[in-house]
C-alpha positions as CSV (number, residue, x, y, z in Angstrom):
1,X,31.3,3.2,1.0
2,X,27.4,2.9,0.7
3,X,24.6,2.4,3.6
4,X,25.5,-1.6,3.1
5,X,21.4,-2.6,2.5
6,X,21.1,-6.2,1.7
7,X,17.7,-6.4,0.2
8,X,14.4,-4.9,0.6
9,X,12.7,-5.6,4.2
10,X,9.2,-4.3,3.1
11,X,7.3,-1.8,1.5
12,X,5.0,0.6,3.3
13,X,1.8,1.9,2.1
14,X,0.0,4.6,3.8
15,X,-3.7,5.3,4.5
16,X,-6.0,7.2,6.2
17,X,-8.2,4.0,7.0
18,X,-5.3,1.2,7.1
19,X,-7.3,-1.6,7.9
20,X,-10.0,-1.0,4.7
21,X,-7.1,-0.7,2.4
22,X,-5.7,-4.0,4.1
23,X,-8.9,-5.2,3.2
24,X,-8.7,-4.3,-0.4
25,X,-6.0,-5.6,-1.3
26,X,-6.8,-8.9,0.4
27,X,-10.0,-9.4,-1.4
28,X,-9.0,-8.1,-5.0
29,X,-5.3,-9.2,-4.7
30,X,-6.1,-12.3,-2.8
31,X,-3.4,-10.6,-0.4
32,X,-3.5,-12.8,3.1
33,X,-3.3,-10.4,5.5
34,X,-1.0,-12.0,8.5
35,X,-0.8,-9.7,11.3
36,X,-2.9,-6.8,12.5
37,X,-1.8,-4.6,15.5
38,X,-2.2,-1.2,16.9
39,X,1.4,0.1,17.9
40,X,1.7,1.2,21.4
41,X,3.0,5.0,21.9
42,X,1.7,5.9,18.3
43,X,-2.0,5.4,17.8
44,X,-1.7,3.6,14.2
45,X,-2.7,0.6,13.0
46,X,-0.6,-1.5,10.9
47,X,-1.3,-4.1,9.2
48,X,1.1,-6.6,7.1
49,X,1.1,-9.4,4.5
50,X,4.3,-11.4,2.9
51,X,4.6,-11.6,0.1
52,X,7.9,-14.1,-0.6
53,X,10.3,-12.4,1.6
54,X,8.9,-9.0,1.4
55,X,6.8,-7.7,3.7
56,X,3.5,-5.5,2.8
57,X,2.7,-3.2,5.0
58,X,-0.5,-1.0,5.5
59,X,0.3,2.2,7.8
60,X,-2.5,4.1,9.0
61,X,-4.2,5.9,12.2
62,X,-5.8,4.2,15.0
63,X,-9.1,5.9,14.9
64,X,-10.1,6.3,11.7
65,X,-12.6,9.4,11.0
66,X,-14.7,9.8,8.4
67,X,-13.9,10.2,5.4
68,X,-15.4,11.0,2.1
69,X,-13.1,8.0,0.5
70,X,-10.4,6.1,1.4
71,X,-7.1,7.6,0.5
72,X,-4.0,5.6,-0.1
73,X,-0.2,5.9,-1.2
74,X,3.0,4.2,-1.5
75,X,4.5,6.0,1.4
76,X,8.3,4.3,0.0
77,X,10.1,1.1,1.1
78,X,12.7,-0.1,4.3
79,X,16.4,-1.8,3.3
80,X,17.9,-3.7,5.9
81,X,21.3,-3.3,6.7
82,X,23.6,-4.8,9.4
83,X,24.6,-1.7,10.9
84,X,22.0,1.0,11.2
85,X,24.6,3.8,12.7
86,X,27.0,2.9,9.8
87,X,24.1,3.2,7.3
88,X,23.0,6.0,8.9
89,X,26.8,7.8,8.7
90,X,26.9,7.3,4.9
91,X,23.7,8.6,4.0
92,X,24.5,12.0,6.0
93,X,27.6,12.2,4.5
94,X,26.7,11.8,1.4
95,X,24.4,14.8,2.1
96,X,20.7,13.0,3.0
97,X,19.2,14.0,6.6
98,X,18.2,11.4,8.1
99,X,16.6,10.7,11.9
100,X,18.2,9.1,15.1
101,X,17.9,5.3,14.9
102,X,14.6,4.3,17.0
103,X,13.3,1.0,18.3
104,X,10.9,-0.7,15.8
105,X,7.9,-2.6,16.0
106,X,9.9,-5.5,15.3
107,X,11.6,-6.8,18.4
108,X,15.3,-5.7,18.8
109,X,15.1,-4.2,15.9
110,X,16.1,-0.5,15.4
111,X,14.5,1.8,12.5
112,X,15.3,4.9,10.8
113,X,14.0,7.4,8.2
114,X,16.0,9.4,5.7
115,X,14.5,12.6,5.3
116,X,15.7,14.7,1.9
117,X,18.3,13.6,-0.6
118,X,16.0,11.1,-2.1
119,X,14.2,12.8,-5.1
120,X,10.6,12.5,-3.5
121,X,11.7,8.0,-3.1
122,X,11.0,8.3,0.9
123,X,13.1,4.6,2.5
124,X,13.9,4.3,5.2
125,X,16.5,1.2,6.8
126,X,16.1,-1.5,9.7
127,X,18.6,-3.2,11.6
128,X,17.4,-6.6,13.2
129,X,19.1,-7.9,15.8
130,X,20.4,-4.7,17.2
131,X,18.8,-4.4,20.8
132,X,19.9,-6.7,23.7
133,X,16.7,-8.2,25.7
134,X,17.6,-5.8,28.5
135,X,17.8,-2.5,25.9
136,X,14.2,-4.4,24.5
137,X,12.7,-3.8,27.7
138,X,13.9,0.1,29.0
């Protein structure tokens, strides 16, 4: 059966100062940065570069505090799918928790993490397309 990804949306890295290792990668990678935002609701900052038709994204908190150094990870990668529930349903039953599908950042888009099953590889899958204007809004 399968979760029925059909390629890799992006891959996440995670930081306690987002925005400096944005910056990082930018200036040593000669990464452009594209979009910077602060997610409503959350208190992080994200920021994002593409890379072909992958997405880079860095994941951190809104107010940074000081720090002795910045810390960063590969927090894992998001596979898109065209039907989040269905992914979802295969994943659980092929024994992986995995949380309630959620609005995204992206609009009409619908996100959700799997939890365990994954050997320490934390993904998670997306679903564009998947909110009506009306469910966009509530």
């Amino acid at each position: 059966m399968g979760a029925g990804a059909t390629h890799i949306d992006h891959v996440v890295i995670s930081s306690n100062d987002s925005a400096a290792t944005a910056q990082r990668f930018s200036e040593n990678l000669g990464i452009e940065i594209k979009r910077t935002m602060s997610r409503p609701g959350t208190r992080a900052h994200l920021e994002f570069a593409k890379l072909d038709e992958v997405v880079l994204e860095f994941a951190g908190p809104g107010e940074v505090q000081p720090y002795d150094e910045v810390a960063a990870k590969l927090w894992g990668f998001v596979l898109a799918v065209r039907d989040l529930p269905a992914a979802i349903a295969a994943v659980r039953a092929a024994g992986y928790e995995a949380e309630e599908p959620h609005k995204a950042v992206q609009p009409g888009a619908m996100f959700a993490t799997v939890k365990t099953g994954t050997h320490g590889v934390p993904f998670a899958f997306i679903q564009y397309n998947a909110l009506s204007n009306e469910e966009e809004q509530s």
